[in-house]
Every structure is written in C-alpha cells, then in structure tokens.
Phi, psi and omega in degrees: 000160214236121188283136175211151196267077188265102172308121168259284193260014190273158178232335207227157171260327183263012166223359186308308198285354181246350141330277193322296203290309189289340156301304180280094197255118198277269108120089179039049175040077175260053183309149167253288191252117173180192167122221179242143175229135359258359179277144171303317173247329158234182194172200193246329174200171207236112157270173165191114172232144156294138179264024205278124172323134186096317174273105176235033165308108180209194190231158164229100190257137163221162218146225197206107209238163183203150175210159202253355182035221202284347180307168186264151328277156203316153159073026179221129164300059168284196184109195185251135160261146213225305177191158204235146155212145219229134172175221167222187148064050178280178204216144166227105147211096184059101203016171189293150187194144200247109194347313184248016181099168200271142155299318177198135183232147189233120180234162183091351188276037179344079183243157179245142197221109173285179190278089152225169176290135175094008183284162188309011193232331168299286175330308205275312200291299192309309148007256161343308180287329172271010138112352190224142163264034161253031190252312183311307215266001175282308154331333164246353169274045182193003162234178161290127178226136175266139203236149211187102198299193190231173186294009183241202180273094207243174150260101190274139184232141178296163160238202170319305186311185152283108193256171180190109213245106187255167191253006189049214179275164166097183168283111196269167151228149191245143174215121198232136194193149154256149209262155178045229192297308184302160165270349226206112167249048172091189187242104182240128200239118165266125158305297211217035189285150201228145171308094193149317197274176189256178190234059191231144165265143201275167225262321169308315173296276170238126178341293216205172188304319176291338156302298274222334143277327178292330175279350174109012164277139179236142156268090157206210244234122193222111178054041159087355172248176188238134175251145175215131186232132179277336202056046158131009158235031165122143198233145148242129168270116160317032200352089162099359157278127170308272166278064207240138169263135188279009161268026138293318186324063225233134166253146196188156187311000000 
C-alpha cells in the first residue's frame, strides 16, 4: 500500500510540518487530550495534544500500538502504525477524532516496530511527543508517496521518493526541493496540472530559469506528457500536457 499524504484544512505543504512543531508545545507530555484508545497501555490508536493555553496542536496515531511501561525494555512504544493526523480540538467519542477534521493525514505506513528499544514505530510517535518531525519526514523522504492536494488552493509539496503528487480542485502550486542530504527529489508526476497554475522549484537547485538550462535542464514534450527534466536533480512529469508555458516554471525560496 502507498504511503499518501492528504490535505484536509493545511494548503501549503512546505510549511505544514514546522507550523505544527511551533504550535505543539510537548514540555512533559501535557495532554488536554490522549492516551490509548480503548486500552490503557495499548490500543488502535495513540493522541496527544498540547496543553499549553494557547497551543491546541496534536496528533493521532493509528494501528495496533502497544506499550511497555516499566517491562524491558522500559518506556517503549511498539506495533504496527498505519496512520497519523495532524490538527487540533481532538475529541474521543468511541474514539479520537479531531473536532474540524484532520489538517493532515497520512495513510498507508505500515510501519512495524518490535518490543525493543528504538524501533521504528517508537521513534516516530515519540518524535511526534517531544514537538519533532524528523524521524517522520525521514520516513517520507525514503519511500514513493501520493501526495494529494484539499479542495482548495494549495502548495502540494514532494519529498525525496518518486512521488505523484495531484492538486484537486483550486489553483495549485507543485513545489519540488531536495530534503537533508540528497540531491535528487526523484522521478515525480503531477496528475492534474492546469494551465495557470505553477511549477516550482527550489532556488537552492537553481537561481532562475537560466541557471537552470545552462546546468542542462530541459522542458519537453515526451509520449502526450510535458517532461521538465533537471539533469541530475529529478524529472516531473506533466501528466497529459501537451503545451506547458515556462513562465509556469519558478525558482523560489
């Protein structure tokens, strides 16, 4: 199954996740709302919001989660994690939910984690409890993902993988960068891009459209799709365009 990332009320992507971390203030797991549902040490799904007056950021992880308290080893999260939602206002009634709906939600990450310390599923939530997302966003910088815009006007933004990233309804901006280490955010596909809407790349890869031929990037025409190939940081395919103008094209910040 296909890890895929879905804007409900978040629009921009390149900015969700440090909105979130600046909002979620962890400072000894100060849940209003959390725990395990419906078991006390384990359960189907894990909240946590802050409780800070002001801060109503939180999380929802779900699977079939467990935890060791004092067995060895102590303090560890395991299990299978399935999926995260990102928002406020969570809510339990016969389970978490989030009052206005998830800002963002992530399906598909089977990810497993046995009872030792530091497994992959411990990392990620416990991450997540202390206010950071970077054991999460490694995890999506290291698979393929469909990334799927919300009904409005957004940034859908790639990660590292071959991502296929569509924009829904509204005017879109597609936004492509590489994360941490890498050079390359993949071989990438826009589903449903429209004339009007932007393209963009980040300023780091190239200044401007001439930096950006002069290193050997090309825009063209390849079997009914439009290819904008980097030469050697990552191709996005136009799904079904024909005719794409390259003052869509954009390096930005």
């Amino acid at each position: 199954m296909t890890i895929a990332i879905n804007y409900g009320t978040a629009t921009n992507g390149r900015t969700y996740f440090a909105d979130w971390r600046a909002d979620f203030i962890s400072g000894n797991h100060p849940d209003n709302t959390g725990g395990f549902y419906p078991g006390s040490l384990s359960g189907t799904q894990y909240a946590l919001s802050s409780g800070v007056e002001g801060h109503t950021a939180g999380f929802i992880a779900g699977g079939s989660l467990n935890y060791t308290l004092f067995s060895p080893p102590a303090h560890t999260l395991y299990g299978q994690l399935d999926s995260l939602g990102f928002g406020n206002q969570i809510v339990n009634n016969a389970g978490y939910s989030f009052n206005n709906g998830p800002e963002l939600s992530i399906t598909g990450l089977n990810l497993t984690g046995t009872q030792t310390a530091n497994n992959i599923v411990h990392k990620v939530v416990y991450g997540l409890m202390q206010g950071t997302t970077t054991e999460l966003e490694a995890v999506l910088n290291a698979n393929n993902l469909s990334i799927n815009g919300s009904s409005g006007a957004d940034t859908v933004t790639g990660y590292n993988g071959n991502d296929t990233l569509t924009g829904g309804a509204g005017v879109d901006n597609f936004f492509f960068g590489v994360n941490g280490a890498a050079t390359s955010f993949g071989n990438d596909t826009v589903t449903d891009y429209a004339s009007g809407e932007k393209i963009q790349i980040s300023n780091s890869l190239f200044a401007n459209y001439s930096a950006f031929t002069a290193a050997g990037g090309t825009v063209g025409s390849v079997g009914g799709n439009t290819v904008i190939d980097t030469n050697g940081h990552g191709t996005i395919t136009l799904a079904g365009v024909t005719s794409f103008n390259t003052a869509d094209l954009q390096f930005v910040a």
